[in-house]
mmCIF file as gemmi writes it, N, C-alpha and C atoms, coordinates in Angstrom:
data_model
loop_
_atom_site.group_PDB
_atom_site.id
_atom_site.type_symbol
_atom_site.label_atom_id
_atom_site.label_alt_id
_atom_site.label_comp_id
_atom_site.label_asym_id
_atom_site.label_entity_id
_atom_site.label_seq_id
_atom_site.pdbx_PDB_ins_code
_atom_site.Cartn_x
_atom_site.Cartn_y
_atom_site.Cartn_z
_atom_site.occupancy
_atom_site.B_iso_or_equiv
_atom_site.pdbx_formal_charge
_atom_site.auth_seq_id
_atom_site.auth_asym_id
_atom_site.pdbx_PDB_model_num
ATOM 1 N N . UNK Axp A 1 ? 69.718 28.131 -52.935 1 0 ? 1 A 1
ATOM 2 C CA . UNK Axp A 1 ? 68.376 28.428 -53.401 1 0 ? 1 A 1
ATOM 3 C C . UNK Axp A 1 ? 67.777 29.55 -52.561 1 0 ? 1 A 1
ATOM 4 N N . UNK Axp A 2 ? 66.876 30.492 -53.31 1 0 ? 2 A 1
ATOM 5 C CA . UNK Axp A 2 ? 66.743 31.526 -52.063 1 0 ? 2 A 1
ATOM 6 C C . UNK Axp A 2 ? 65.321 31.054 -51.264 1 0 ? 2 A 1
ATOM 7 N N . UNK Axp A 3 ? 64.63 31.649 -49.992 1 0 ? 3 A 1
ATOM 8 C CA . UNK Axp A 3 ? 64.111 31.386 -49.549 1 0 ? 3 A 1
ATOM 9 C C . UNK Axp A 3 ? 62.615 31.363 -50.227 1 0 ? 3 A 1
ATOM 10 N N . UNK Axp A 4 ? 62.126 31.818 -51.259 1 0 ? 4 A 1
ATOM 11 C CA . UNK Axp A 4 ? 60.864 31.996 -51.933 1 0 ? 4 A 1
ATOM 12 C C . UNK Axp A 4 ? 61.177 30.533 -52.45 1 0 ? 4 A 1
ATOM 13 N N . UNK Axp A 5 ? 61.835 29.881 -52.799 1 0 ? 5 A 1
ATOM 14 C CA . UNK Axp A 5 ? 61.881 28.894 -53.417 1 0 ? 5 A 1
ATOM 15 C C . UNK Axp A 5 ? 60.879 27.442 -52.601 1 0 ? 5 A 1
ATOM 16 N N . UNK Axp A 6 ? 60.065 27.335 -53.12 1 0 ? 6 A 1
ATOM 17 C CA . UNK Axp A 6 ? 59.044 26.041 -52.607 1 0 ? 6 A 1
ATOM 18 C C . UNK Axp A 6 ? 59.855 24.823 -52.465 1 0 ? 6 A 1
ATOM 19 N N . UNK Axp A 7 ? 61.107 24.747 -53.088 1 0 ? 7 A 1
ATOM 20 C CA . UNK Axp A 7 ? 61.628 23.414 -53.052 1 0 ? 7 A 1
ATOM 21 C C . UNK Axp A 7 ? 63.208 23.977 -51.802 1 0 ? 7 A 1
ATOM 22 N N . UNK Axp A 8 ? 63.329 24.676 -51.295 1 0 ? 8 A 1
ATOM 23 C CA . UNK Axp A 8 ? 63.914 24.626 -50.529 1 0 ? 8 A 1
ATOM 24 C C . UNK Axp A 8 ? 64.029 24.696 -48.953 1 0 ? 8 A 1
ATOM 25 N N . UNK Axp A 9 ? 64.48 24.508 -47.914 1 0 ? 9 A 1
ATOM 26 C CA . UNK Axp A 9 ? 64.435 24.339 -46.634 1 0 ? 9 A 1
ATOM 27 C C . UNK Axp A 9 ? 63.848 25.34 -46.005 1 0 ? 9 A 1
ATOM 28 N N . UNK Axp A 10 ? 63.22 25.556 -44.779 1 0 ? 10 A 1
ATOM 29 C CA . UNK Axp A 10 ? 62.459 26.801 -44.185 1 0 ? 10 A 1
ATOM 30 C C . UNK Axp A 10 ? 63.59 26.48 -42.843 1 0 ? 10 A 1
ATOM 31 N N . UNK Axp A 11 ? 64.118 25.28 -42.336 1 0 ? 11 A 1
ATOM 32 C CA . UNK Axp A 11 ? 64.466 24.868 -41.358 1 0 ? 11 A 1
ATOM 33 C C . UNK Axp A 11 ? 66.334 25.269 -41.643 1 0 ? 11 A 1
ATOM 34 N N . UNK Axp A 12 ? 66.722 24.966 -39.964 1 0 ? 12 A 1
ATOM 35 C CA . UNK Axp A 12 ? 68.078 24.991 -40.442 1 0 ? 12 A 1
ATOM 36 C C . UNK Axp A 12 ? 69.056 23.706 -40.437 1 0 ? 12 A 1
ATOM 37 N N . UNK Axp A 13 ? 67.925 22.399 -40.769 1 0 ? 13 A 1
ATOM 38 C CA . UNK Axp A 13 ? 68.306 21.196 -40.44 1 0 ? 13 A 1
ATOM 39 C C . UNK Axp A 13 ? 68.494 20.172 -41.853 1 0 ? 13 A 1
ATOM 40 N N . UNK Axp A 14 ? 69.005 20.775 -42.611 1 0 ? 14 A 1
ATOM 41 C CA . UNK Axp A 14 ? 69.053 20.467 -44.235 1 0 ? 14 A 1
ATOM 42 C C . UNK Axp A 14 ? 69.409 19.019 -43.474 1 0 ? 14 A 1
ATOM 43 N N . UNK Axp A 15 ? 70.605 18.461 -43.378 1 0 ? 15 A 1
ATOM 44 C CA . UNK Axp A 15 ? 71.089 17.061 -42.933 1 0 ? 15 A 1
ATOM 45 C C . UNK Axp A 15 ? 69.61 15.897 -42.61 1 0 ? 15 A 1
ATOM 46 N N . UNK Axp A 16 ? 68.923 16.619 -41.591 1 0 ? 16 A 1
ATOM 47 C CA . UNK Axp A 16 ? 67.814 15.609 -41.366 1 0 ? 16 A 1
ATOM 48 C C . UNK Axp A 16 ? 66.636 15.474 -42.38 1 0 ? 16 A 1
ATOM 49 N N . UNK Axp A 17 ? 66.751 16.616 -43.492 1 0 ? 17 A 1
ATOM 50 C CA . UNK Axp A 17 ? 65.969 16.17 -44.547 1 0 ? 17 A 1
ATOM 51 C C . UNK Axp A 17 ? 66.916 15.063 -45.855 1 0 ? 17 A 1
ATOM 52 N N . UNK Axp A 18 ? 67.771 15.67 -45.621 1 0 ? 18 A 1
ATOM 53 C CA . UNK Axp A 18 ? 68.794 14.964 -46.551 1 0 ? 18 A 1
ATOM 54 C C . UNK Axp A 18 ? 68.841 12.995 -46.262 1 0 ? 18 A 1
ATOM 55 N N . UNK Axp A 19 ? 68.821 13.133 -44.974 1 0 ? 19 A 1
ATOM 56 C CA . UNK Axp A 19 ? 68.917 11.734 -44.151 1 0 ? 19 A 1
ATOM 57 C C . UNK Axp A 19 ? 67.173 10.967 -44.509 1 0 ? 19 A 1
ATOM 58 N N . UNK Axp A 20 ? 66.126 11.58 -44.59 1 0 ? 20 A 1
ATOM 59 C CA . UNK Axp A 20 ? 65.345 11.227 -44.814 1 0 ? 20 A 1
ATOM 60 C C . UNK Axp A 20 ? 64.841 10.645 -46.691 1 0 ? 20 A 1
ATOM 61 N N . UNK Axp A 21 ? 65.26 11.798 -47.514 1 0 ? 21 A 1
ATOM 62 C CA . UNK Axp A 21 ? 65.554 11.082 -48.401 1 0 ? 21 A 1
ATOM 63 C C . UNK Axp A 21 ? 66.242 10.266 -49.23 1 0 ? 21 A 1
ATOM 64 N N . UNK Axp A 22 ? 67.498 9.948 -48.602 1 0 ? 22 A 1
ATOM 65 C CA . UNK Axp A 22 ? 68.115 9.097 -48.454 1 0 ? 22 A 1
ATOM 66 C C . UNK Axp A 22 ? 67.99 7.633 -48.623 1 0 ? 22 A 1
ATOM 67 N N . UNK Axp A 23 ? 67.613 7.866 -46.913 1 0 ? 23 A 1
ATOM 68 C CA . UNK Axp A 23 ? 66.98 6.316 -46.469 1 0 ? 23 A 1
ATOM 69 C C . UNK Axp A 23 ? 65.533 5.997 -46.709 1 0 ? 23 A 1
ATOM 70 N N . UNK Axp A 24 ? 64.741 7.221 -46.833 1 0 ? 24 A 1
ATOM 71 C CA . UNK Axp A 24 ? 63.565 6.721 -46.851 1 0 ? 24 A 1
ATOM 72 C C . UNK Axp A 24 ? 62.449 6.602 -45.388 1 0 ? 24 A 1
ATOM 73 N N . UNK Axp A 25 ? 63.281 7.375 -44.559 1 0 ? 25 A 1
ATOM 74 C CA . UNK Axp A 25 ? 62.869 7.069 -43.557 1 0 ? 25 A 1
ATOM 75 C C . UNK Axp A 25 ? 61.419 8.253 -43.602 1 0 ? 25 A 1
ATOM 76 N N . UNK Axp A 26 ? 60.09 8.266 -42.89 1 0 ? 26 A 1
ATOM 77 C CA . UNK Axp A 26 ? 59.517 9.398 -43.302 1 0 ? 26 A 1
ATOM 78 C C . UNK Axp A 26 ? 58.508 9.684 -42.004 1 0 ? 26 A 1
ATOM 79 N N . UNK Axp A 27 ? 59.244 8.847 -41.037 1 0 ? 27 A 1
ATOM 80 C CA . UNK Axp A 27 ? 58.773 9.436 -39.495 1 0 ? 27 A 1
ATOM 81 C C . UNK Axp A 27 ? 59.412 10.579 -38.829 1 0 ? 27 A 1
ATOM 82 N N . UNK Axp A 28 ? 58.834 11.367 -38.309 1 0 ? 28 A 1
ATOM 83 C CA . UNK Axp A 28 ? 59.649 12.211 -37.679 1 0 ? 28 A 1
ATOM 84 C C . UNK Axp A 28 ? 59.22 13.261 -36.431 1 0 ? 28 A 1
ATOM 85 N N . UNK Axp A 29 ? 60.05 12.914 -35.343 1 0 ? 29 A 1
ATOM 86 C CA . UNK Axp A 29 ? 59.061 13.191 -33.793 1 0 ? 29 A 1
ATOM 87 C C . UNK Axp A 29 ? 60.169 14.398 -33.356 1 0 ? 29 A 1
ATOM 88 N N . UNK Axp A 30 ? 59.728 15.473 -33.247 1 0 ? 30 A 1
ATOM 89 C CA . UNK Axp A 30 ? 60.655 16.745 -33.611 1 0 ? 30 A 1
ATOM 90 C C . UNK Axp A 30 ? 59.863 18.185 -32.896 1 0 ? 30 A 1
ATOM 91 N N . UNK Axp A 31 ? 59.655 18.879 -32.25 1 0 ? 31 A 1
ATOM 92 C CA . UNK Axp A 31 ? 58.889 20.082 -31.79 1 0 ? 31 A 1
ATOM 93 C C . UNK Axp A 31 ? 59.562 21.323 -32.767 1 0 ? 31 A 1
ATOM 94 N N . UNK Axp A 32 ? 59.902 20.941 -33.47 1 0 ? 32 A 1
ATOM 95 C CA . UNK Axp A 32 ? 60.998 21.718 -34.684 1 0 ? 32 A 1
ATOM 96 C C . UNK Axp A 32 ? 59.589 22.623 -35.666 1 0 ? 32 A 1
ATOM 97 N N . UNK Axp A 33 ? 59.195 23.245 -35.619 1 0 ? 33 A 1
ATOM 98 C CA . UNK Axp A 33 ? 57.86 24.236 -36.473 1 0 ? 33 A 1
ATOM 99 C C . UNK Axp A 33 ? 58.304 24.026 -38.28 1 0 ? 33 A 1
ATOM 100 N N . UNK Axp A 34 ? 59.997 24.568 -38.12 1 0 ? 34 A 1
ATOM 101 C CA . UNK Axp A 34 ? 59.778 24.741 -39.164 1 0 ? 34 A 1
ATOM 102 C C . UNK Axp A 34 ? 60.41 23.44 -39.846 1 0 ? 34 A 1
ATOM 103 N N . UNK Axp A 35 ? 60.668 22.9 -39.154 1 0 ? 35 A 1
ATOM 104 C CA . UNK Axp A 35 ? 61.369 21.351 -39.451 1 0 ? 35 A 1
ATOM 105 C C . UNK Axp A 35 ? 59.757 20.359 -39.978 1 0 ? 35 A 1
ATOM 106 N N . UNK Axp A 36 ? 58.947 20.902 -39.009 1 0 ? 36 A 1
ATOM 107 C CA . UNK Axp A 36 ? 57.682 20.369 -39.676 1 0 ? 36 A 1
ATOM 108 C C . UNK Axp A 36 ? 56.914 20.685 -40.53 1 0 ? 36 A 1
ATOM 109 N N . UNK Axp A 37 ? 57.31 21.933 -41.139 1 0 ? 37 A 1
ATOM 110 C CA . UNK Axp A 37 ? 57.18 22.487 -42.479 1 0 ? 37 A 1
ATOM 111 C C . UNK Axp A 37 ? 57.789 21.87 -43.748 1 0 ? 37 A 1
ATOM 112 N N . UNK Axp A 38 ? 59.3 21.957 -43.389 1 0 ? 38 A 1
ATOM 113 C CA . UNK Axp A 38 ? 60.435 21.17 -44.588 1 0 ? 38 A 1
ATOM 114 C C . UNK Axp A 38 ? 59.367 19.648 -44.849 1 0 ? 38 A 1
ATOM 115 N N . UNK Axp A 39 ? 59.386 18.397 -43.554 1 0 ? 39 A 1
ATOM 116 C CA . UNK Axp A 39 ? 58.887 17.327 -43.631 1 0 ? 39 A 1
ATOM 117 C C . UNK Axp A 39 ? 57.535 16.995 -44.875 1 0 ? 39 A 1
ATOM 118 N N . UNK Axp A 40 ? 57.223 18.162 -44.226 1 0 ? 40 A 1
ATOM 119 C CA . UNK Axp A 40 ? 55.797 17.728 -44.921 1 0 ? 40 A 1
ATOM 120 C C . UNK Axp A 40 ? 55.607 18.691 -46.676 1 0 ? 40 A 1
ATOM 121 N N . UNK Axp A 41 ? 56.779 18.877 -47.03 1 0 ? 41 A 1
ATOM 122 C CA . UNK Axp A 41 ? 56.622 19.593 -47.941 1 0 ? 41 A 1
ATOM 123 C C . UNK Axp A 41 ? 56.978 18.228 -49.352 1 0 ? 41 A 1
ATOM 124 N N . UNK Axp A 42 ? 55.828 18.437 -49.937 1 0 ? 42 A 1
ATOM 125 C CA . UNK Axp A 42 ? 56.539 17.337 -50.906 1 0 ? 42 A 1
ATOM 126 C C . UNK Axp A 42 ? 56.943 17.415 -51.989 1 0 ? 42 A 1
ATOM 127 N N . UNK Axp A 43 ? 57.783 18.577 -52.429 1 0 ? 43 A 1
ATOM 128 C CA . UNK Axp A 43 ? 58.952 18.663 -52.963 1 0 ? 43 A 1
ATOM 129 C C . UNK Axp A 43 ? 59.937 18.482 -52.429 1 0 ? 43 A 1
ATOM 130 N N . UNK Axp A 44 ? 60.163 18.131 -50.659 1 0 ? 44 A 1
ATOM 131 C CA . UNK Axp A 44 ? 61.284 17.735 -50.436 1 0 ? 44 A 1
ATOM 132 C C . UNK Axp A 44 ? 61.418 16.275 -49.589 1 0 ? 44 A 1
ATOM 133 N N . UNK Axp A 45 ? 59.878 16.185 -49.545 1 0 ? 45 A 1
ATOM 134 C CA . UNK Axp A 45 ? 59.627 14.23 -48.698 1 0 ? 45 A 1
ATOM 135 C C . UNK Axp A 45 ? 58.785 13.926 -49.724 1 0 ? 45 A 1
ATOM 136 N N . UNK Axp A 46 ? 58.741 13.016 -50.732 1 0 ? 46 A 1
ATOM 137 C CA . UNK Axp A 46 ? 57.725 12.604 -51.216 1 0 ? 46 A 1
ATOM 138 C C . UNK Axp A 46 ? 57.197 10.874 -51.519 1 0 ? 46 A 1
ATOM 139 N N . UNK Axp A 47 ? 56.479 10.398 -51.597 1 0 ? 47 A 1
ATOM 140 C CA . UNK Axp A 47 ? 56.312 8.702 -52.21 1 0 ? 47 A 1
ATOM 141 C C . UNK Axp A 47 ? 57.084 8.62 -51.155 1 0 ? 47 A 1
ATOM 142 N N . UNK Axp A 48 ? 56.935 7.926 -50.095 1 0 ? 48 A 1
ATOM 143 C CA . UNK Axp A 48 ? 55.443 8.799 -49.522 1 0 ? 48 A 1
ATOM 144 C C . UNK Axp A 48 ? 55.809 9.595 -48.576 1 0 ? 48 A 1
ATOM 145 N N . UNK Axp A 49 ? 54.87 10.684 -48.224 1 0 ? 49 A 1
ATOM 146 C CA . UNK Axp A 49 ? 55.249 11.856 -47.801 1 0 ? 49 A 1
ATOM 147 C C . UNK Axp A 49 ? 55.543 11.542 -46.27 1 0 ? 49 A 1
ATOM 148 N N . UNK Axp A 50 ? 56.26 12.173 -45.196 1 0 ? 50 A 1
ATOM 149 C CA . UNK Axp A 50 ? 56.345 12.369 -44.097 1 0 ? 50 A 1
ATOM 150 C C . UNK Axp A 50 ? 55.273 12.643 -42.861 1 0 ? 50 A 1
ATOM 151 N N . UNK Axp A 51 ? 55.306 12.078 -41.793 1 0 ? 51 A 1
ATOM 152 C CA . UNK Axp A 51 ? 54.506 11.554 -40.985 1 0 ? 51 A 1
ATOM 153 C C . UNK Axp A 51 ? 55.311 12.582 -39.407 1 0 ? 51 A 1
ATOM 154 N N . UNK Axp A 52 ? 55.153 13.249 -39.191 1 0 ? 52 A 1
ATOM 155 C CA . UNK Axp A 52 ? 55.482 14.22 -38.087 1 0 ? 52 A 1
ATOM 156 C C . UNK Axp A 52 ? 54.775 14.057 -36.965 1 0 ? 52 A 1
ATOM 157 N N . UNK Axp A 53 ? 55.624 13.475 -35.287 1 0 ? 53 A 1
ATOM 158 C CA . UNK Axp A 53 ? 54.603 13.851 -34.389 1 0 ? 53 A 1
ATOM 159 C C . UNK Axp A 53 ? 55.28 14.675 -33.275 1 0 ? 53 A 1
ATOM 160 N N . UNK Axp A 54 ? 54.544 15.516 -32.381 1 0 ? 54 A 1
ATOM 161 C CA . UNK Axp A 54 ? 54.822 16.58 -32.107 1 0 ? 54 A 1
ATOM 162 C C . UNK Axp A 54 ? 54.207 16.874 -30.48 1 0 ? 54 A 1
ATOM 163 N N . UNK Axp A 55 ? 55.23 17.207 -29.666 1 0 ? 55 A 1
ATOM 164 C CA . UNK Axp A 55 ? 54.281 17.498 -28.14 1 0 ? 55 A 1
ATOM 165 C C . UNK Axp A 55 ? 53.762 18.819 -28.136 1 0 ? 55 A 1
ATOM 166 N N . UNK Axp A 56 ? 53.99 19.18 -28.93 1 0 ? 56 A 1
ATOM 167 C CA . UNK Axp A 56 ? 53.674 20.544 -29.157 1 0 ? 56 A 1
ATOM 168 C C . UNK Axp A 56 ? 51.922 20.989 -29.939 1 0 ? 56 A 1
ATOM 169 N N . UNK Axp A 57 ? 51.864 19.952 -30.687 1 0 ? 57 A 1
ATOM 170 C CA . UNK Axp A 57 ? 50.084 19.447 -31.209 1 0 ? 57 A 1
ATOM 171 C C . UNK Axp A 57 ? 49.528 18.856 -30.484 1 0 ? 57 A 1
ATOM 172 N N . UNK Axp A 58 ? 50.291 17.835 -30.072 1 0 ? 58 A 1
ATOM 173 C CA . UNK Axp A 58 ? 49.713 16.481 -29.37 1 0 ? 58 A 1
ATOM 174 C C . UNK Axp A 58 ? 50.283 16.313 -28.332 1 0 ? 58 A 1
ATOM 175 N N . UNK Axp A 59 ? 49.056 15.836 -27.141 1 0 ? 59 A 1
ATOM 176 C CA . UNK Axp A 59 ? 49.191 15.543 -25.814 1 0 ? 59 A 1
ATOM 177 C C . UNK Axp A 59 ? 49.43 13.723 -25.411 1 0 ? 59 A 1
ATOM 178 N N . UNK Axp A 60 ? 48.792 13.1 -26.702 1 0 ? 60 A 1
ATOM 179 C CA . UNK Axp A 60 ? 48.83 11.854 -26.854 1 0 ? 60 A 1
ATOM 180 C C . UNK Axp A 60 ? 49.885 11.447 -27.478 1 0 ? 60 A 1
ATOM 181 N N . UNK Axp A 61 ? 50.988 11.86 -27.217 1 0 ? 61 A 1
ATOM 182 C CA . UNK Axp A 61 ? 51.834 11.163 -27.794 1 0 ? 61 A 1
ATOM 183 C C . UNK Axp A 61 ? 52.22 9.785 -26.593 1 0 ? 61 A 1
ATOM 184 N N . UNK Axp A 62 ? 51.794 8.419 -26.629 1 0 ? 62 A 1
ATOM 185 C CA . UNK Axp A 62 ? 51.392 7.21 -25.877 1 0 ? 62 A 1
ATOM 186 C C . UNK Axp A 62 ? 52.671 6.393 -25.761 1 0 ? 62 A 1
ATOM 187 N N . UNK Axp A 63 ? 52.422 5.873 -24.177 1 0 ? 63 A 1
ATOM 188 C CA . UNK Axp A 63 ? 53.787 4.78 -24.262 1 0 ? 63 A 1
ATOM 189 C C . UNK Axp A 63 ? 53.883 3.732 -25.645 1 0 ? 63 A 1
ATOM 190 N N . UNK Axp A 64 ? 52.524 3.686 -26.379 1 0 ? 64 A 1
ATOM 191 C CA . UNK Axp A 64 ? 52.874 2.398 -28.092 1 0 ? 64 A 1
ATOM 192 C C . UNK Axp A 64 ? 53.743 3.466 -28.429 1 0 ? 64 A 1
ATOM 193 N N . UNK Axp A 65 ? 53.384 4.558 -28.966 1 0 ? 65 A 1
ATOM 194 C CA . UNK Axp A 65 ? 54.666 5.765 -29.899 1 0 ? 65 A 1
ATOM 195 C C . UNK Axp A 65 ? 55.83 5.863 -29.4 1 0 ? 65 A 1
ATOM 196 N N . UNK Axp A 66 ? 56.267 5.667 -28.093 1 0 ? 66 A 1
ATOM 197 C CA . UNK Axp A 66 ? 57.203 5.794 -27.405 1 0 ? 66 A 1
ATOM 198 C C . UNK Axp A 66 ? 57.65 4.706 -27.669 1 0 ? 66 A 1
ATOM 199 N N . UNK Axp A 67 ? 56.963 3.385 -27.23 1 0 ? 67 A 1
ATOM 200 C CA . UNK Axp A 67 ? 57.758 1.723 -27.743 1 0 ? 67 A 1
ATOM 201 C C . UNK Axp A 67 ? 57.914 2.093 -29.051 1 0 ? 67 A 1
ATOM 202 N N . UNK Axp A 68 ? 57.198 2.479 -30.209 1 0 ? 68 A 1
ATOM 203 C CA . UNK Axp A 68 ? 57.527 1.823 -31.629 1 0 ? 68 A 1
ATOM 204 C C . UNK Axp A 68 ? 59.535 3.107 -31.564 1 0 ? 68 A 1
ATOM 205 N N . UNK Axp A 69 ? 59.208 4.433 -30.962 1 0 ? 69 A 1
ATOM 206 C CA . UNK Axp A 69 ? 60.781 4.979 -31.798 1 0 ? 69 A 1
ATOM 207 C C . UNK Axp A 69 ? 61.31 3.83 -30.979 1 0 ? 69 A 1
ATOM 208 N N . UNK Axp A 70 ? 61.395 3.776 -29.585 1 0 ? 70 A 1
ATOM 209 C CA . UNK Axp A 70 ? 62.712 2.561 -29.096 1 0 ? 70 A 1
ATOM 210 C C . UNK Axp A 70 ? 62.895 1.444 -30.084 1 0 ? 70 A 1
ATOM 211 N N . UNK Axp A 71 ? 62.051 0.752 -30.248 1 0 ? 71 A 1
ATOM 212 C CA . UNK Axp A 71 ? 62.418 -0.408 -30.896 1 0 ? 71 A 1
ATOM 213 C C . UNK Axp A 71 ? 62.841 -0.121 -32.575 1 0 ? 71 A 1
ATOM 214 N N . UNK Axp A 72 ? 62.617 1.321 -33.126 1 0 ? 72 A 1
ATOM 215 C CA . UNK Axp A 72 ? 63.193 1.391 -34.143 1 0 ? 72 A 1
ATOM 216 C C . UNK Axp A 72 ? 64.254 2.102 -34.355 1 0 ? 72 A 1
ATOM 217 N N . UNK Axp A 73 ? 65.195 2.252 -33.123 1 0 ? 73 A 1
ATOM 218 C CA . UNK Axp A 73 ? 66.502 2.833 -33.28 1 0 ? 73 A 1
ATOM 219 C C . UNK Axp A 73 ? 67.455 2.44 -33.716 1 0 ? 73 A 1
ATOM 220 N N . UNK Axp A 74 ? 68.434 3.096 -33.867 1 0 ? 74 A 1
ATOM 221 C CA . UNK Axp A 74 ? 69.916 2.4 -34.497 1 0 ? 74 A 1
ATOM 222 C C . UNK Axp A 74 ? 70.426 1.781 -33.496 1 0 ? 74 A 1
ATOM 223 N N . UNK Axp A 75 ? 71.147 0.383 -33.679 1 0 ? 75 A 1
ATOM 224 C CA . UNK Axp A 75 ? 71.723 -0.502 -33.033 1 0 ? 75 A 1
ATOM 225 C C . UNK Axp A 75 ? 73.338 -0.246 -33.455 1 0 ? 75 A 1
ATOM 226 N N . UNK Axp A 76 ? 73.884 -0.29 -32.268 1 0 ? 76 A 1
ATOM 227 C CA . UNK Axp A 76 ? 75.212 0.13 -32.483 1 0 ? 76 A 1
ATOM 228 C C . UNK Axp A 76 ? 75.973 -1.339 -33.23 1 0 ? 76 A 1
């Protein structure tokens, strides 16, 4: 798809959007700019859209945000 295209990637991380609609997963803690572009685009996260947090916006990113990714990681 070429890059004018609204429904295609700005990022070079196609896999982690792919993984998201997928599973459904629609958190995503990433300093990635344009990765937080793809996320929030909803032609490519949608129902319901993606939730991005970022040290790069935010200074508050808090030991709760920090507990909730631990406790929602993959278990081997």
């Amino acid at each position: 798809m070429p890059a004018s295209d609204p429904g295609s990637c700005r990022s070079d991380d196609h896999h982690v959007i792919a993984l998201a609609q997928i599973s459904g997963a629609r958190l995503l803690f990433s300093n990635d700019k344009d990765l937080h572009k793809d996320f929030k685009n909803r032609q490519l996260i949608d129902q319901p859209t993606g939730t991005v947090y970022s040290t790069l916006a935010r200074n508050d990113f808090t030991s709760h945000r920090r507990a909730q990714l631990r406790k929602h990681h993959c278990m081997p």
